[in-house]
PAKE-911601 format. One line per field, with one value per atom (N, C-alpha, C): residue number from 1; residue in three letters; atom name; x, y, z. Coordinates in steps of 0.001 Angstrom, whole numbers. Atoms other than C-alpha are relative to their C-alpha. Layout:
! residues N
num <- c(NUM;...)
residu <- c(ALA;...)
atome <- c(CA;...)
X <- c(X;...)
Y <- c(Y;...)
Z <- c(Z;...)
***
This chain:
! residues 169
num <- c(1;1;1;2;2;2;3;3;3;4;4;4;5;5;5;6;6;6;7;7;7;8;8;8;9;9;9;10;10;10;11;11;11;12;12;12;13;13;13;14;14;14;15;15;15;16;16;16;17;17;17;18;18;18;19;19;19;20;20;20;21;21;21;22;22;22;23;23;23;24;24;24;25;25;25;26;26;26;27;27;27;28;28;28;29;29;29;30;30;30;31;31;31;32;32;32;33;33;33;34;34;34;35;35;35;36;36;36;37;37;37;38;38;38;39;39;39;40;40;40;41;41;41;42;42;42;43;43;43;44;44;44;45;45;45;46;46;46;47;47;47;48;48;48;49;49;49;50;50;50;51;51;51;52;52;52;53;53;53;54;54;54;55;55;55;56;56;56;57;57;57;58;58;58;59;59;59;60;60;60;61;61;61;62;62;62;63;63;63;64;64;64;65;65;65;66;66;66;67;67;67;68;68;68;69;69;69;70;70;70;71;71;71;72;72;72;73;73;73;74;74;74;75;75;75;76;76;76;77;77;77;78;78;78;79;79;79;80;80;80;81;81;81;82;82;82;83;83;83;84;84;84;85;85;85;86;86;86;87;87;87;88;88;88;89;89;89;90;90;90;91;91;91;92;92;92;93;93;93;94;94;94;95;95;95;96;96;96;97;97;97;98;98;98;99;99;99;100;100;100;101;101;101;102;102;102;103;103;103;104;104;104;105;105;105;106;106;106;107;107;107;108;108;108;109;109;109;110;110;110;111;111;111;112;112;112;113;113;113;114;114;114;115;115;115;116;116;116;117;117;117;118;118;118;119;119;119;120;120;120;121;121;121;122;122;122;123;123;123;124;124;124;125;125;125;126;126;126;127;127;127;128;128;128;129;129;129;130;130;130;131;131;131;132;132;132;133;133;133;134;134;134;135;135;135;136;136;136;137;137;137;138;138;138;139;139;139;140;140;140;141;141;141;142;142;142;143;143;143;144;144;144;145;145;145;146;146;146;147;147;147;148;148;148;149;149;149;150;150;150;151;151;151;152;152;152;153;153;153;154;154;154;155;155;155;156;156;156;157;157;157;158;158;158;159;159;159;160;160;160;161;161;161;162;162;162;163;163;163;164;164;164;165;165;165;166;166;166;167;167;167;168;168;168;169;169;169)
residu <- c(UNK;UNK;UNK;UNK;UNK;UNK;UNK;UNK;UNK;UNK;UNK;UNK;UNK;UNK;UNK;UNK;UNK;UNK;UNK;UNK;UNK;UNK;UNK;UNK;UNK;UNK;UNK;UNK;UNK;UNK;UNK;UNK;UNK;UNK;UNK;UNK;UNK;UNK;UNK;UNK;UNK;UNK;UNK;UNK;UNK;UNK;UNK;UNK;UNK;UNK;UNK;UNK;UNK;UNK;UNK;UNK;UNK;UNK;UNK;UNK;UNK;UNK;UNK;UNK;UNK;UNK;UNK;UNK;UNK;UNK;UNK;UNK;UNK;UNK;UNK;UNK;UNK;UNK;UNK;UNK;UNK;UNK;UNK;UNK;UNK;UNK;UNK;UNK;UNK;UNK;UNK;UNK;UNK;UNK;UNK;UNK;UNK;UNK;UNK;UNK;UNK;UNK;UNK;UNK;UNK;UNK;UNK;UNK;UNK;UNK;UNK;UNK;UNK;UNK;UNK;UNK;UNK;UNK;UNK;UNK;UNK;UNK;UNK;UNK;UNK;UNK;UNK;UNK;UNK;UNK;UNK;UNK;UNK;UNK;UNK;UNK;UNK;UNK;UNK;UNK;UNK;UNK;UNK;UNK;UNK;UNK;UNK;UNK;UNK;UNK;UNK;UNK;UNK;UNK;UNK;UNK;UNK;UNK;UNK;UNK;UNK;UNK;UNK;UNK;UNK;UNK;UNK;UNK;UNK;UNK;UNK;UNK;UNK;UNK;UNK;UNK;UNK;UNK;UNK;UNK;UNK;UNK;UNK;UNK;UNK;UNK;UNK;UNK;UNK;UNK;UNK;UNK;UNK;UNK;UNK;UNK;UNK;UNK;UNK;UNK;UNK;UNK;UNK;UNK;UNK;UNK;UNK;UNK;UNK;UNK;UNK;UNK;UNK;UNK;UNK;UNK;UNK;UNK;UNK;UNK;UNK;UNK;UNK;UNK;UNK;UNK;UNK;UNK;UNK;UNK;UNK;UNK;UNK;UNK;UNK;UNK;UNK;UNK;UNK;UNK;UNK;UNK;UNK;UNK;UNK;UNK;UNK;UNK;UNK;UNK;UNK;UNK;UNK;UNK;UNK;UNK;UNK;UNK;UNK;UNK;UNK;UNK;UNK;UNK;UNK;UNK;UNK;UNK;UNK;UNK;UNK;UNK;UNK;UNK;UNK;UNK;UNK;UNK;UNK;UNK;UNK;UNK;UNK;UNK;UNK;UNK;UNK;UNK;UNK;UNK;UNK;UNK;UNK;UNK;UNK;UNK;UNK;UNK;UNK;UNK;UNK;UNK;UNK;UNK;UNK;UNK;UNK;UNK;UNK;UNK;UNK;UNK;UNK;UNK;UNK;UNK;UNK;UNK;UNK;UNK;UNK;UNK;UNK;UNK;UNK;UNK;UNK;UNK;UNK;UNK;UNK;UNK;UNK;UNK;UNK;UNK;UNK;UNK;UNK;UNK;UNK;UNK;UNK;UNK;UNK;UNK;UNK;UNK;UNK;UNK;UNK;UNK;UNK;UNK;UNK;UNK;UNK;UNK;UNK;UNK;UNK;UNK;UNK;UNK;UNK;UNK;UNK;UNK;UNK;UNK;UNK;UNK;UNK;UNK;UNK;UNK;UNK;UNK;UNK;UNK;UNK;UNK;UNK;UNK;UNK;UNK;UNK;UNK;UNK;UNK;UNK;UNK;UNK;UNK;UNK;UNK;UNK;UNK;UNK;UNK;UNK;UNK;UNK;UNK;UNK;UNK;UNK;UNK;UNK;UNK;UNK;UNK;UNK;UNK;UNK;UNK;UNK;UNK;UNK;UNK;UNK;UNK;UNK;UNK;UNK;UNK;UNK;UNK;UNK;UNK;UNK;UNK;UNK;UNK;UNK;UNK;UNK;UNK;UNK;UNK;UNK;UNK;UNK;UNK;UNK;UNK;UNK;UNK;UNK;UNK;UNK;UNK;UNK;UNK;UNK;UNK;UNK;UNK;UNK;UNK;UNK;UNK;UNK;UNK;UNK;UNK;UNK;UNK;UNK;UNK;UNK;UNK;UNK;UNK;UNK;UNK;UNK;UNK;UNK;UNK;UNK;UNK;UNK;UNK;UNK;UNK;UNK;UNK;UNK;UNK;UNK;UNK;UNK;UNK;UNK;UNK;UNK;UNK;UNK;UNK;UNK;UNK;UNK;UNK;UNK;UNK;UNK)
atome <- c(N;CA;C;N;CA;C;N;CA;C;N;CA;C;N;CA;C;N;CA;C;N;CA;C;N;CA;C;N;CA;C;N;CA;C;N;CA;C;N;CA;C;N;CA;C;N;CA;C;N;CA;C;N;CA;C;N;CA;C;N;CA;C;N;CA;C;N;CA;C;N;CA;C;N;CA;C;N;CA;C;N;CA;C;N;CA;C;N;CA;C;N;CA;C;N;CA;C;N;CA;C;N;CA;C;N;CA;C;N;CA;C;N;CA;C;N;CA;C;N;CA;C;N;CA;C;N;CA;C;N;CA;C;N;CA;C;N;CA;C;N;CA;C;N;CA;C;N;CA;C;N;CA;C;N;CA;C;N;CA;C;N;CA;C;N;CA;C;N;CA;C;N;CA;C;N;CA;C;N;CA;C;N;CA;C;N;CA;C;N;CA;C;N;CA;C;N;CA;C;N;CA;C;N;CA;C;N;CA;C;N;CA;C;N;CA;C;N;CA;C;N;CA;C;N;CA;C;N;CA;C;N;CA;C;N;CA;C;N;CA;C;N;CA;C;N;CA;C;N;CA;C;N;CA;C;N;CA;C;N;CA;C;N;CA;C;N;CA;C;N;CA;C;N;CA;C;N;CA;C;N;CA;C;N;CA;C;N;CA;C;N;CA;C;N;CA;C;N;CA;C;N;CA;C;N;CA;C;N;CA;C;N;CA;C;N;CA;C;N;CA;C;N;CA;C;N;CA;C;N;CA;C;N;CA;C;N;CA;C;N;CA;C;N;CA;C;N;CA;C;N;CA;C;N;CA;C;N;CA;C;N;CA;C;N;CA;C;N;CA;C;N;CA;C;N;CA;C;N;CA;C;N;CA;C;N;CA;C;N;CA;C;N;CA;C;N;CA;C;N;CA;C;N;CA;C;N;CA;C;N;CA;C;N;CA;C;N;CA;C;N;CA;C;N;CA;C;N;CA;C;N;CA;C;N;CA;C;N;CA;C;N;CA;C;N;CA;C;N;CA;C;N;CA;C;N;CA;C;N;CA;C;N;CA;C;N;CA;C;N;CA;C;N;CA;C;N;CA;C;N;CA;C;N;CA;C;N;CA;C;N;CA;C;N;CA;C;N;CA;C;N;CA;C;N;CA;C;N;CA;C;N;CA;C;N;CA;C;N;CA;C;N;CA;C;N;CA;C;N;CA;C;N;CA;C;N;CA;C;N;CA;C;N;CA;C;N;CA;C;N;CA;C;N;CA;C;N;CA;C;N;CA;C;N;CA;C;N;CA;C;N;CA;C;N;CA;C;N;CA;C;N;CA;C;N;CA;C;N;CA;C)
X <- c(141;134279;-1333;1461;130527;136;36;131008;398;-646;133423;-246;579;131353;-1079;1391;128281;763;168;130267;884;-215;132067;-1575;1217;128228;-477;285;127282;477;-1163;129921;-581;567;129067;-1376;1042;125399;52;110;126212;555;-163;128527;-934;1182;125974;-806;1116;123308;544;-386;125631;550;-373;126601;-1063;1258;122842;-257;-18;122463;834;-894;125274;-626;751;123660;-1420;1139;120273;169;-334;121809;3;-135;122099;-664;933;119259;-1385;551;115964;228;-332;116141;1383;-1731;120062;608;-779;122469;-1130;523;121031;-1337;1343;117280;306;-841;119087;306;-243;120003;-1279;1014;118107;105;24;116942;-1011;669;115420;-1473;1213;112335;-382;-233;110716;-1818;1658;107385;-130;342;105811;-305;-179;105702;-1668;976;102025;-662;352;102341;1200;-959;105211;-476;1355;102436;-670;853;100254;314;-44;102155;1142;-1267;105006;-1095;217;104029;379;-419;104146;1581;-1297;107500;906;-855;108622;237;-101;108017;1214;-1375;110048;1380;-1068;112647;420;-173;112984;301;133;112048;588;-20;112637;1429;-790;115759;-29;-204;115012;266;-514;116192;-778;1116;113657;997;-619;114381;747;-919;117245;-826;484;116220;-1481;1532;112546;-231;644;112856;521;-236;112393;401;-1325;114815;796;-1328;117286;166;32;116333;-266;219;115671;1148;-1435;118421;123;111;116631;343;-384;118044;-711;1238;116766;1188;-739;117619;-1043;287;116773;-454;-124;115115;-864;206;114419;-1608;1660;110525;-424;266;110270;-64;494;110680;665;43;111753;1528;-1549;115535;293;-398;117166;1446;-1162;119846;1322;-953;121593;-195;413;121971;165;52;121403;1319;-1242;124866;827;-1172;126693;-807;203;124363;503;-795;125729;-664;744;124363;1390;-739;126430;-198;367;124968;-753;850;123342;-795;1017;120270;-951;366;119819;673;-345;119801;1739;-1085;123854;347;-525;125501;1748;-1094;129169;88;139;128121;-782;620;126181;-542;-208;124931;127;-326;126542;-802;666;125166;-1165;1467;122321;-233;184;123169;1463;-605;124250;598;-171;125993;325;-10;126712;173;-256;128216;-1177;1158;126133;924;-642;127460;-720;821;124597;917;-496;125089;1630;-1337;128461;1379;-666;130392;-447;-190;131000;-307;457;129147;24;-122;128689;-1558;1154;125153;-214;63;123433;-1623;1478;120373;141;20;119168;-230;-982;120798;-1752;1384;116867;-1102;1373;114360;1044;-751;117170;-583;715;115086;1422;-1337;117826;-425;96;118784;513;-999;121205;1256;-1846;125277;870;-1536;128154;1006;-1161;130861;1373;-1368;134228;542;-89;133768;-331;585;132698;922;-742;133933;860;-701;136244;-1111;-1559;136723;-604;220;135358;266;-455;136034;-1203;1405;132360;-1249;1263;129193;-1145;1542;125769;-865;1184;123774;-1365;1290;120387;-1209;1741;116667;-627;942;114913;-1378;1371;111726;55;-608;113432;49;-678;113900;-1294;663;111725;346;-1022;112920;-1072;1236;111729;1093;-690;113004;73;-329;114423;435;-468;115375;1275;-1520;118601;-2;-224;120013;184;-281;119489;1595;-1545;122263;129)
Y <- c(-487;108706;-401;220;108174;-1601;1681;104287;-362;284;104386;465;-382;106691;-1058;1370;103831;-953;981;101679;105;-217;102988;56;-186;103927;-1338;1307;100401;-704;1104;98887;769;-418;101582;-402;663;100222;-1280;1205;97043;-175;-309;97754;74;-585;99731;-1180;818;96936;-1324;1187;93964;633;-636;96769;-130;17;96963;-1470;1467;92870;217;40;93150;452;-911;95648;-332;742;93811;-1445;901;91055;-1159;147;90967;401;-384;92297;-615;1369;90904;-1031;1627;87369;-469;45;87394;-541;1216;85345;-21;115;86509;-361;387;85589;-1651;937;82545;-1134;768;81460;-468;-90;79907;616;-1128;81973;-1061;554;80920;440;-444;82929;374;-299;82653;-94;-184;83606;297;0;83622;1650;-1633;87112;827;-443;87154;286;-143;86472;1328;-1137;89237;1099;-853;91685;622;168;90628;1285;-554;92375;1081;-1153;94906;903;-760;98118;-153;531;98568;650;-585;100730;-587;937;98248;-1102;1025;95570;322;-648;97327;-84;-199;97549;-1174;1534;94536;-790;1648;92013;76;-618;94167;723;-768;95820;1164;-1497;99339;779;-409;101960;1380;-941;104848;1216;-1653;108670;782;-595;110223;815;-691;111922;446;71;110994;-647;714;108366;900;-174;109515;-108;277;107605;838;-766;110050;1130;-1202;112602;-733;71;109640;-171;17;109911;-87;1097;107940;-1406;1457;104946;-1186;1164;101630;-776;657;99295;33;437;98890;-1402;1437;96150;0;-135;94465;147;-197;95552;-1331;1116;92380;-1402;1242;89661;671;-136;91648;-40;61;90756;1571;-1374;93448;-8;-532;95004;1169;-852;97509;1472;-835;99884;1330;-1472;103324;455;-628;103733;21;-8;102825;742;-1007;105596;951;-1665;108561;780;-618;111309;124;-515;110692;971;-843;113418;-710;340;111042;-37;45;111197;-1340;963;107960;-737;312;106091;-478;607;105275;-592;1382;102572;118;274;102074;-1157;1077;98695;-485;411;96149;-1369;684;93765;-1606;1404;90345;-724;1300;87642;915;-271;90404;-63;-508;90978;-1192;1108;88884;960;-959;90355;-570;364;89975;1053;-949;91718;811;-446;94089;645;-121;94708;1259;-943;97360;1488;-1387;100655;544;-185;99936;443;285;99243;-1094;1940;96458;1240;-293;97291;-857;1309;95252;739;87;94813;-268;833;93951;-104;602;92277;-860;882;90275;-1198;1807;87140;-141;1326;85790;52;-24;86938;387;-263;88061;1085;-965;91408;1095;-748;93795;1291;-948;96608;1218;-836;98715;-611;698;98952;583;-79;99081;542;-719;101579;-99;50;101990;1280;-1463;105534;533;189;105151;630;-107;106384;-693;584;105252;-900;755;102392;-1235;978;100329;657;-796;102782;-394;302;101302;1029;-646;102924;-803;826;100808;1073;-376;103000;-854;1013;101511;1115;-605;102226;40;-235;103458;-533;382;102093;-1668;1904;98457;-149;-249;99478;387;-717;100148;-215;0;101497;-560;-47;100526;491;-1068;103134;-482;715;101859;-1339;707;98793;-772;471;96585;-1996;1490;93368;-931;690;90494;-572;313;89521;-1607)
Z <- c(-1354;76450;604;-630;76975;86;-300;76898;860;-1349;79607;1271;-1248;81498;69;322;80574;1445;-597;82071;1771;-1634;85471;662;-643;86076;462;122;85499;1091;-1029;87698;1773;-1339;90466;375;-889;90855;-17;-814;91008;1295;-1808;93661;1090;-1368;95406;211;-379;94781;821;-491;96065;2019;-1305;99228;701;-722;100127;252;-586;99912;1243;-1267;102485;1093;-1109;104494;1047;-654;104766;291;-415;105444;1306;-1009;108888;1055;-871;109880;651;-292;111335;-232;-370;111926;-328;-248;112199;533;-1129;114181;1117;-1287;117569;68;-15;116390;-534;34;115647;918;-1078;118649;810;-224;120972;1747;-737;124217;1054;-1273;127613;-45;151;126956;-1424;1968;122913;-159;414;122002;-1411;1111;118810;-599;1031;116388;853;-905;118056;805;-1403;121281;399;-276;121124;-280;476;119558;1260;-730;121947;1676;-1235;125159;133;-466;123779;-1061;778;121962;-1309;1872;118144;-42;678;118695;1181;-855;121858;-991;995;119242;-1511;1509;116057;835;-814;118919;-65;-1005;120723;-1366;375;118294;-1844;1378;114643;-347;-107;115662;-707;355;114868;1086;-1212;116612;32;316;117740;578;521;117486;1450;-859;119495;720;-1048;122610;1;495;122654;1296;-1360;125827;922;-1390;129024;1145;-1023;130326;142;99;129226;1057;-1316;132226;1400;-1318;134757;787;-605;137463;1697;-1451;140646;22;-342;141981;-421;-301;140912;-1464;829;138135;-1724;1239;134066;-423;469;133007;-1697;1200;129730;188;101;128540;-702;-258;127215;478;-1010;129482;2013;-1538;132671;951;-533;133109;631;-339;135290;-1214;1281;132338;554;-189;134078;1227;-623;136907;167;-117;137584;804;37;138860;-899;1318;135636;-847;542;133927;3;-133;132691;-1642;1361;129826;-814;541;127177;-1737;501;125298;-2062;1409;121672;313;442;122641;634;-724;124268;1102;-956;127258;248;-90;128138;1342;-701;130134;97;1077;130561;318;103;131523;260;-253;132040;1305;-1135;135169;-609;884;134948;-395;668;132998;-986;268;131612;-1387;1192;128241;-1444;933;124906;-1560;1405;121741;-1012;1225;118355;-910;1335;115172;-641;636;113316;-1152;1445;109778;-391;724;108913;131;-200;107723;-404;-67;106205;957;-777;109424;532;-793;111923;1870;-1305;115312;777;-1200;118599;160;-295;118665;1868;-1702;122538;-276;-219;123240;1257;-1065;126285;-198;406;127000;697;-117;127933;-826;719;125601;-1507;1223;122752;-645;444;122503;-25;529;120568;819;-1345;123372;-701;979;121317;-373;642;120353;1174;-1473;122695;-880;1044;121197;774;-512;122481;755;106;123341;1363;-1870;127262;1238;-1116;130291;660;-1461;133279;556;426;133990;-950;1417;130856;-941;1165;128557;-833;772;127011;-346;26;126058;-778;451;125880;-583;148;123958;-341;-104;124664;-666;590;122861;1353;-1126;125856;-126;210;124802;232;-714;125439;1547;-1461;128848;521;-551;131752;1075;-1378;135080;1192;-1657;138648;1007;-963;140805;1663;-1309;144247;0;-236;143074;44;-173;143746;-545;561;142462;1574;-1805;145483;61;-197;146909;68)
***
């Protein structure tokens, strides 16, 4: 009996250890750091002008602590844009609180935003990042309102609003 418990144990961490390869797999420098992007600065010139937890964001894909940005209470007119290079991302009419904690979307303004699989965490996500600097925004779920049925949850710390503004025409 103890040999066969030896060895289910055995078999279960390799599992586990070949699950975690998987897992980190796909993280920093991943397809979408991969590609190439209209706007690309070096690890130091990206230092140089985002914060250390705009930077873990954007450029590190981490994702910072549920209901912490201050986006999540703003609810004046204007538009989202990315914090690192400036793209407008999304407007304050397709906001809505959908109660995790962070900024939500149930879409995004055309052309603004680029995606890609995210494997982590033992599932299959829809990553988003901006289609010009490729700074990771959040995940797009399926779980969204009328009429996309989408939800962008975005890292508010990727984001910074300018209140009153509009996309030109």
């Amino acid at each position: 009996m103890k040999r066969r418990n030896f060895l289910y144990g055995t078999a279960g961490a390799l599992v586990a250890l070949a699950g975690g390869a998987f897992v980190l797999r796909d993280r920093p420098g991943g397809s979408a750091r991969a590609e190439s992007f209209e706007i690309t600065k070096t690890e130091e010139e990206w230092r140089a002008i985002l914060t250390d937890q705009q930077f873990a964001v954007l450029r590190q894909e981490a994702t910072e602590r549920a209901f912490t940005s201050p986006l999540n209470n703003e609810k004046r007119a204007g538009l989202f844009h990315c914090a690192g290079c400036d793209l407008p991302l999304y407007s304050s009419e397709v906001k809505y609180d959908s109660g995790t904690g962070w900024p939500s979307f149930w879409e995004a303004l055309p052309d603004a935003i680029g995606t890609k699989p995210d494997n982590s965490l033992f599932m299959t996500r829809t990553e988003c990042h901006c289609r010009r600097c490729g700074g990771h925004q959040g995940h797009i779920f399926d779980d969204g309102p009328a009429p996309t049925g989408k939800r962008h949850c975005i890292n508010g710390v990727a984001l910074t609003f300018k209140p009153g503004a509009t996309m030109p025409s």
